[in-house]
N, C-alpha and C positions, 0 to 999 in steps of 0.2 A: 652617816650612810649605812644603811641595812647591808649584813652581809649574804652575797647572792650566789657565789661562787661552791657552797659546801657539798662536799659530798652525799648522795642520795641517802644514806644511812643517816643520814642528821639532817633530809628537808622535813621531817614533824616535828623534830626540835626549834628549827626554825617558828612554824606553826604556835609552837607555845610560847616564845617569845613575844609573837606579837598578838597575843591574847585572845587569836578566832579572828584577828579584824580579816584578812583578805576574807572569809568566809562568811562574815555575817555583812560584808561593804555591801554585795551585789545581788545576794540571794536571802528570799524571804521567808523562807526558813529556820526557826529558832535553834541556831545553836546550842549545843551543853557548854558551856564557857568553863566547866569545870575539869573537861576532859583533856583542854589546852592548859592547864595549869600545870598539868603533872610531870614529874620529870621523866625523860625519853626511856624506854625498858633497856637495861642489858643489855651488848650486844648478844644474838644469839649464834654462837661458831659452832657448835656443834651439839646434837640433841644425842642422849642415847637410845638406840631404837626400841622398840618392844618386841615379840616374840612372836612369829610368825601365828603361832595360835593365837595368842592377843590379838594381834592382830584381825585374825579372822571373827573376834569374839564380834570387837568394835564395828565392821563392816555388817554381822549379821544384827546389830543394835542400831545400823543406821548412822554410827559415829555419834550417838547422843550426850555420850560422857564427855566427847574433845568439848574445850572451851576457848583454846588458845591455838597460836600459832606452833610453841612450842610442841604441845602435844599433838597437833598436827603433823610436825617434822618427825614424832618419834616414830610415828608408821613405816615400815622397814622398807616399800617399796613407793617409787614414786608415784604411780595411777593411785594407789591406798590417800599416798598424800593431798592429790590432786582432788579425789573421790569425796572425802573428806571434808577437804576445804570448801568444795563446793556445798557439801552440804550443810557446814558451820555458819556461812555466808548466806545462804539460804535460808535460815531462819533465824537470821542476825536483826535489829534492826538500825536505822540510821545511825546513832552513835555507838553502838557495837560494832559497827562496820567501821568506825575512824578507829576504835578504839584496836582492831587489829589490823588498820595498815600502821598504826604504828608499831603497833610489832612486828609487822611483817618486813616493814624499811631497818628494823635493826638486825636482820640477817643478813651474816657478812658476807655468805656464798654471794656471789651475784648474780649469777642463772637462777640459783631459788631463787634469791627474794624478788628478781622480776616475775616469775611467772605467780605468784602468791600474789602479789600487789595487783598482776592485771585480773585476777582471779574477782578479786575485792573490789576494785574500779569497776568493773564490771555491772558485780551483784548490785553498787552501791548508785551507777547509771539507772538501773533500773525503779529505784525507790526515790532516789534524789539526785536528779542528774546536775545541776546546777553546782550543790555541793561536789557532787565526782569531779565535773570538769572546774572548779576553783580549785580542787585538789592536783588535779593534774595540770594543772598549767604550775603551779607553785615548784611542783614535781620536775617540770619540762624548764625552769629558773633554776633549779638546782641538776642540770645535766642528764635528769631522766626522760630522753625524747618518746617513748614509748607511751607512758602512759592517757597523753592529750587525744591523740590519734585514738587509740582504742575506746577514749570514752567518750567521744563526738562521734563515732561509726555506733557506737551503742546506741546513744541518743536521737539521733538520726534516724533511726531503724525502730524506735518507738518514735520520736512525734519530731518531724522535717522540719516544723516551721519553727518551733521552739528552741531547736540545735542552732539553724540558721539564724534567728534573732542571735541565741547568747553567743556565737561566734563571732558576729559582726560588732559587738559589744568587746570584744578583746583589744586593744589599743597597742599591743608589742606586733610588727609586724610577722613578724617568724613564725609567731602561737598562733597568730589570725589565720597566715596561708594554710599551716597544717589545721589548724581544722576544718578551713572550709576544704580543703584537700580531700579532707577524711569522710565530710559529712557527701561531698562527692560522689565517691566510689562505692558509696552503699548502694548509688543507682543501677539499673542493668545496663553494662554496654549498649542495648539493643535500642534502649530508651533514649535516645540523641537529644529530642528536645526537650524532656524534663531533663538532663543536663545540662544545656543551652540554656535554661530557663530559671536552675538551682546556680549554678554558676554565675549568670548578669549579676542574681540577687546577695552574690557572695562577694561579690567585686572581682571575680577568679576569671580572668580569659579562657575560653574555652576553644577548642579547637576540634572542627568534626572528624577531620582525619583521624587526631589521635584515636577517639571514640568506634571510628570504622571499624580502623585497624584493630583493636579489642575484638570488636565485634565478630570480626574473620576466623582471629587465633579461635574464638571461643565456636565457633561454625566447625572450624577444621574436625574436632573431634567427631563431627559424625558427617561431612561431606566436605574433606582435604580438596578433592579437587575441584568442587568448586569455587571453597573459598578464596583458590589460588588462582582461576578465573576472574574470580571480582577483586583481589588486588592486584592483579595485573592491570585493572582498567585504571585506577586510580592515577593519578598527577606524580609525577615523579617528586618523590619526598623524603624523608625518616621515616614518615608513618608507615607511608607505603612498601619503606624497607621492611623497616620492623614487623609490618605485617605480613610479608613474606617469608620473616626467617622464624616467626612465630609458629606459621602456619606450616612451612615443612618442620621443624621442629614438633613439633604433632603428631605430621605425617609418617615422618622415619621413624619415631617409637610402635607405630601400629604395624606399617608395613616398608622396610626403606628401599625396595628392591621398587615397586612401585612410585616411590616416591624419587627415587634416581632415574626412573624412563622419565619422568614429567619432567625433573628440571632440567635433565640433557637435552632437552627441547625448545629453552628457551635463549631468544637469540644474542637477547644482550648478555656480550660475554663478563661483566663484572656481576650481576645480577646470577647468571648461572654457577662462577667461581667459586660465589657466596655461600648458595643454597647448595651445593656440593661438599661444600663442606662441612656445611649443618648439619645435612645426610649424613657421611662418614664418622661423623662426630660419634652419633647417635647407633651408627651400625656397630660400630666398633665395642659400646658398651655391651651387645648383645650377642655379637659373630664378629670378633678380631680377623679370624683367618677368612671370611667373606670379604671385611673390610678393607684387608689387605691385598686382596687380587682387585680388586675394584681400585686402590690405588695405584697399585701397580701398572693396570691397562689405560689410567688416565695420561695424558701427554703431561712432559716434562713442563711445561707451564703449569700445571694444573696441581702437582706433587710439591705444593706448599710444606715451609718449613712446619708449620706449628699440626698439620694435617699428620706430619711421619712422626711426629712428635706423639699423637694421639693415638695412631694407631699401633705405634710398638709400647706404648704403656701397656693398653689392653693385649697385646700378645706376649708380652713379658710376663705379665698376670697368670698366662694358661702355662707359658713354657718356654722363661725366660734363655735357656741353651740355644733352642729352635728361632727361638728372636735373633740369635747373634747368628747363627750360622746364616740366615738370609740378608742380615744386612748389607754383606760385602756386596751383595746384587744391586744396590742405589749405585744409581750412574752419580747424582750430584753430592759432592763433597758435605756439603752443608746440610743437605737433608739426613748422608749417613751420621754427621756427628749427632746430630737432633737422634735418630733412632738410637742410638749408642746412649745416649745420655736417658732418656724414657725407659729404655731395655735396662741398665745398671739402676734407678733407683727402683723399678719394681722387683728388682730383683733384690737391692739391698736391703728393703722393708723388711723382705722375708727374709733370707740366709745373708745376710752384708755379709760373714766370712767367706762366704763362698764367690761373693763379686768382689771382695776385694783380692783373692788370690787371681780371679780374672783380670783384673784390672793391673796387677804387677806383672803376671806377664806379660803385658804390651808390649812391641817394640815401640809401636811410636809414639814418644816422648811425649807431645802436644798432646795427645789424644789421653795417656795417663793423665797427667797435671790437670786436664777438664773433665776426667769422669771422678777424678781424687776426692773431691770436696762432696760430692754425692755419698761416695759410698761411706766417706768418713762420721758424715752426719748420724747413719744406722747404727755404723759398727761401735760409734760412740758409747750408744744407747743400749747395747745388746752384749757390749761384751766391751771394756773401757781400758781395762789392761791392755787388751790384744788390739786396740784402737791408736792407744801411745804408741806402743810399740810398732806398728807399719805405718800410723803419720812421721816416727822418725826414718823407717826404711825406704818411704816411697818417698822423700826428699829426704836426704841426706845435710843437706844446706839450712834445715828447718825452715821448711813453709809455715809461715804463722798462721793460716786460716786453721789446717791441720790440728797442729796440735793444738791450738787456742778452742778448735771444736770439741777434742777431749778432754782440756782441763777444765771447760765450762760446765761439761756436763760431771766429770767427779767433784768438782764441786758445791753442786747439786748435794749431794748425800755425805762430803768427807773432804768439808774443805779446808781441814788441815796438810791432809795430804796433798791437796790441792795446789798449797801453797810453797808445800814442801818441790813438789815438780819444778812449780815455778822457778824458784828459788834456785834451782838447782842448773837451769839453763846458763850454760857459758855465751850466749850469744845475748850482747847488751837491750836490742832491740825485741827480740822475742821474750825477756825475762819480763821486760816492763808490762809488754802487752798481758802477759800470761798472770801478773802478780794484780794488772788492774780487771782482766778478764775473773778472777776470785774472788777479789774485793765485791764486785760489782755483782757478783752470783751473791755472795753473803749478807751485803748490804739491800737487798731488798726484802729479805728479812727479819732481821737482825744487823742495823746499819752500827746502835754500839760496840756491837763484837766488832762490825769490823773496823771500825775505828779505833779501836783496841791494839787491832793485830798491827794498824797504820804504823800507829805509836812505837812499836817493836821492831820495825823494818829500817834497815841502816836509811841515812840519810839519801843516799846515791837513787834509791828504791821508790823514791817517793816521787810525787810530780804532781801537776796540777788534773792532768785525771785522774789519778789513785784517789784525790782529797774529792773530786766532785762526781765521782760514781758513789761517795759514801752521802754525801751531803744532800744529792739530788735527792734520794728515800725520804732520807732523815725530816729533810725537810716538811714534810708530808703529815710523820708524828708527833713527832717534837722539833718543832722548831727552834724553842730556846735552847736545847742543848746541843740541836746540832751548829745555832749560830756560837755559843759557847767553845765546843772544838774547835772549829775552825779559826775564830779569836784567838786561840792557843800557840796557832803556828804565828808563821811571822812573812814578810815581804809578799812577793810577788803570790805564792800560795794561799797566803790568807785571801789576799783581794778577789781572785781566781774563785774560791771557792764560796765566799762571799755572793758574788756576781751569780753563781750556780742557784744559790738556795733562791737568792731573789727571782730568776727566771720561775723556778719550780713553784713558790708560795706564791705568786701574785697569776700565776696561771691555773691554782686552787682557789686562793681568798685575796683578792686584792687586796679588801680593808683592812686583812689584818697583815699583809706585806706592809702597807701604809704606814702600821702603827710602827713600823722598827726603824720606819726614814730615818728621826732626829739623832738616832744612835750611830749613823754612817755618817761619811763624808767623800769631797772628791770624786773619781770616775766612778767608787761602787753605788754612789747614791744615786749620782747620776743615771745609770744602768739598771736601776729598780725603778728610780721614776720614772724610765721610759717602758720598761714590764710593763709596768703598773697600771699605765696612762692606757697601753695599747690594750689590755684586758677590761679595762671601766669602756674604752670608747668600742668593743667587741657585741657591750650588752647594751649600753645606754650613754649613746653623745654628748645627752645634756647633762649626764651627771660627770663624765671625763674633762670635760669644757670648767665645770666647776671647779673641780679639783684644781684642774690644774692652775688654776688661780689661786693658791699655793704657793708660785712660783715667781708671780709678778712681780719682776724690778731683776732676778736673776736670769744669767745667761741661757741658764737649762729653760726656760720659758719659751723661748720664741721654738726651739727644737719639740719641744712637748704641743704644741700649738701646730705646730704643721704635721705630728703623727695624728690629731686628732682631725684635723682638716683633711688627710690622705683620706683615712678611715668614713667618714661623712661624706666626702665625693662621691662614694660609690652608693650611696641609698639619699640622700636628700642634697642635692647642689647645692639650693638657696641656704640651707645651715650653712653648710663649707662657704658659701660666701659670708655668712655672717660673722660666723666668727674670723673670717679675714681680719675683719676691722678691728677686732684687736692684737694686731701686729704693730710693733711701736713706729715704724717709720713707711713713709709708703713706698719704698724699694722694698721692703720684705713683703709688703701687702700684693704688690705688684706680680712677684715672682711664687708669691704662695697661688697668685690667679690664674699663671701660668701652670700650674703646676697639676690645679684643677682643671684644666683646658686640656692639656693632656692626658690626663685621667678617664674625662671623657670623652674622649675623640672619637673612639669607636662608636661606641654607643649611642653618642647624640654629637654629632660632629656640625649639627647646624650651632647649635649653641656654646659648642669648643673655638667657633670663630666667632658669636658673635664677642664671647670673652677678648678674647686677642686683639679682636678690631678696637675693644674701647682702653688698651693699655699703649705707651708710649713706644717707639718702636728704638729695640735695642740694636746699638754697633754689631754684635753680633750676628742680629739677623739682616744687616745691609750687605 
């Protein structure tokens, strides 16, 4: 079995593997079969930039010198890069353009290398859209959802009917919906029954509310109030929500003082609640201290928690002192802590020492201990000494979140000393947390150092999370060597850590979890077979069903066979019935039917009894 699970930086490697076939199976288009031969570029981590006059030389040449992706990165700013690429891509042609997504897929940043690849997808929809989208679905098999979506709205947008064929030509459900999803939304809300019409022919249900509702939000910007006229008429619904909180939403960024007379006017009081607070939401980004007399004047039903929430962030923003002196004016308990709490992190962004000296003088206790972890977060980041130092003074007892939040973050930069802290705690509970909060900073990466540091820590120190915050990474890069370490220890720790890696590698590459089965035994094998099973039946039922036929004649079988059957219940019944039948006895076939019937009960509760009605009826249910 093909491995399908790799990370995006290795799906053209993938590609070379299997020789251009996904690409030359379906489109008639002559591939280069030479360009899948080659091996995957370098990763690229970091380019060194060029010099701002270079820079400028390249932009005033029209970037005719770039050739690659690299020299695309070394442009100092990112529109230069942007700029660039576009125009590299622009006069690239078909196999130029694979030939720099796959360089573009070995950039490790992952913000770049998506926007670079949609850049390329793009130019490459336009010249060969058939190739884009076999590229992008390969793309959307290896964890990159982004790119399927963008190049059927491409294609779409050049020629409907041709998107619409190759889309309905896709056989993996997931890929099929988003693209017709995609090829979709290229139409204009306004356009109801050419969506009506693209939609039958996509197999996609369509719904005209949804469509309305669109249609409103997008009205609002140049007549709010009537839009909000015509979804008031609508049937009571989500759309018809959504399109009212769409449409004041709109409204309150243009005018909200206006947009608060319209919705204080309407009668339904959940319906007006809503849209009030949409309002405030939206004033409050603009005029905090307007926002706040407006909530102020609303009735105590109306001064929702998460509303004082919003509006003392944004006056904390302007002046966070004058936020605290009006609080004590909230009659309800719960709304003043919400203000308290909004008021202390916008304030800790900026000056955390200055909120955390607020914050010790409290007298009440409660109210410290809940704004503690806010302002420790900042002062963490801003100043790390002086963060130890008051998560030990403002609990005396050591609160773990506390100090566990500043030694994550020294850790960050100097996690010997890190460790050193840790180390140094006399309170048994807090030392653990604090030695595996380091471990767990360092091991992601550089998971052999910390495994290193494992080795060197008295025996007492260790535990079965110190070993599987290093192994979880490890896993990732090396797997032999982190299964190797972990070999090293002995009883209950090994298994432990074991069990860790196998969750981690078969939620990347099943296949290659698979390949380390024969070397387990006992509960850890057991515990990857079942990883394992449930990540093959995640993408494809029928090849998890296979496998696990593997199994037949052992115990672990018949448990492997009903995670695949849960799994199957929820997208095709008649599978999960079928593979019932291979349950060895029919009391397990029976109760795996049951099991199914429960699954779907909600959903299709006519056929959850007719299930029931054709099984024997158990003492149980007399």
């Amino acid at each position: 079995m093909q491995t399908k699970w790799l990370a995006l930086g290795t799906f053209v490697l993938i590609l070379i593997g299997a020789g251009g076939y996904w690409l030359g199976k379906k489109s008639t288009t002559n591939i280069d079969s030479d360009l899948f031969s080659k091996n995957i570029t370098t990763p690229i981590e970091s380019v060194e930039s060029m010099t701002a006059k270079e820079a400028q030389q390249q932009r005033e040449n029209h970037y005719q010198s770039l050739s690659n992706i690299a020299e695309v990165l070394s442009l100092p700013s990112f529109f230069a890069q942007q700029e660039a690429l576009h125009s590299l891509a622009g006069r690239a042609d078909r196999i130029e353009l694979q030939e720099l997504l796959q360089q573009a897929a070995a950039v490790t940043d992952a913000h770049q290398r998506e926007n670079l690849l949609q850049i390329i997808i793009a130019r490459l929809t336009e010249i060969d859209p058939q190739t884009a989208a076999n590229i992008a679905i390969q793309a959307y098999q290896n964890k990159n959802y982004s790119l399927l979506p963008q190049a059927y709205r491409h294609w779409a947008k050049i020629d409907l009917n041709a998107a619409i064929k190759s889309a309905n030509a896709i056989t993996n459900a997931n890929q099929q919906r988003t693209a017709a999803q995609s090829i979709i939304s290229t139409i204009s809300v306004n356009n109801i029954q050419q969506i009506a019409e693209v939609s039958e022919r996509l197999g996609v249900e369509a719904s005209e509310d949804k469509y309305v509702s669109n249609a409103l939000i997008e009205k609002a910007t140049q007549d709010p109030e009537t839009a909000m006229q015509d979804a008031m008429k609508m049937a009571a619904s989500y759309e018809r929500d959504s399109a009212l909180s769409g449409i004041v939403d709109t409204w309150a960024t243009q005018d909200p003082q206006q947009a608060l007379s319209y919705v204080e006017r309407i009668a339904d009081n959940r319906i007006r609640q809503q849209l009030i607070e949409t309002v405030l939401y939206r004033w409050a980004e603009v005029d905090p201290q307007a926002a706040y007399e407006v909530l102020q004047a609303l009735p105590n039903t109306g001064k929702t928690s998460s509303l004082s929430y919003t509006v003392f962030t944004y006056l904390a923003n302007e002046n966070p002192r004058q936020a605290l002196s009006i609080i004590e004016n909230i009659p309800s308990s719960r709304n003043r802590v919400d203000a308290y709490n909004a008021t202390i992190q916008s304030w800790a962004a900026k000056d955390a020492p200055a909120a955390a000296a607020f914050v010790t003088q409290l007298d009440n206790k409660q109210l410290k201990q809940q704004l503690a972890p806010t302002v420790i977060q900042y002062l963490s980041t801003q100043s790390p000494d002086a963060a130890l130092a008051w998560a030990r003074e403002i609990d005396s007892t050591g609160q773990l979140y506390l100090q566990n939040t500043v030694v994550s973050q020294i850790a960050t930069t100097s996690p010997e000393r890190a460790l050193q802290i840790a180390l140094s705690s006399q309170q048994p509970v807090l030392r653990q947390q604090l030695i595996v909060t380091v471990i767990d900073n360092l091991s992601y990466n550089d998971p052999q150092r910390a495994a290193a540091i494992i080795d060197q820590l008295p025996y007492a120190d260790v535990n079965s999370d110190t070993i599987n915050s290093v192994v979880y990474n490890w896993a990732n890069n090396d797997p032999d060597a982190a299964m190797a370490w972990v070999n090293s220890k002995s009883g209950q720790l090994r298994d432990d850590g074991l069990i860790s890696i196998g969750s981690q590698l078969a939620s990347v590459d099943p296949d290659l979890a698979a390949s380390y089965l024969p070397q387990l035994a006992g509960s850890v094998r057991e515990s990857w077979a079942q990883n394992i099973t449930y990540y093959y039946s995640s993408y494809d039922l029928t090849e998890a069903a296979t496998w696990i036929e593997n199994f037949r004649g052992e115990r672990l079988y018949e448990s492997l066979l009903s995670s695949v059957v849960g799994v199957a219940a929820s997208s095709d019944v008649d599978y999960a019935l079928q593979l019932v039948q291979n349950m060895p006895t029919q009391t397990q076939r029976n109760d795996l039917i049951r099991q199914i019937a429960d699954q779907i009960s909600y959903s299709d509760p006519q056929r959850a009894d007719q299930l029931i009605a054709r099984l024997p009826v158990r003492e149980a249910d007399l």
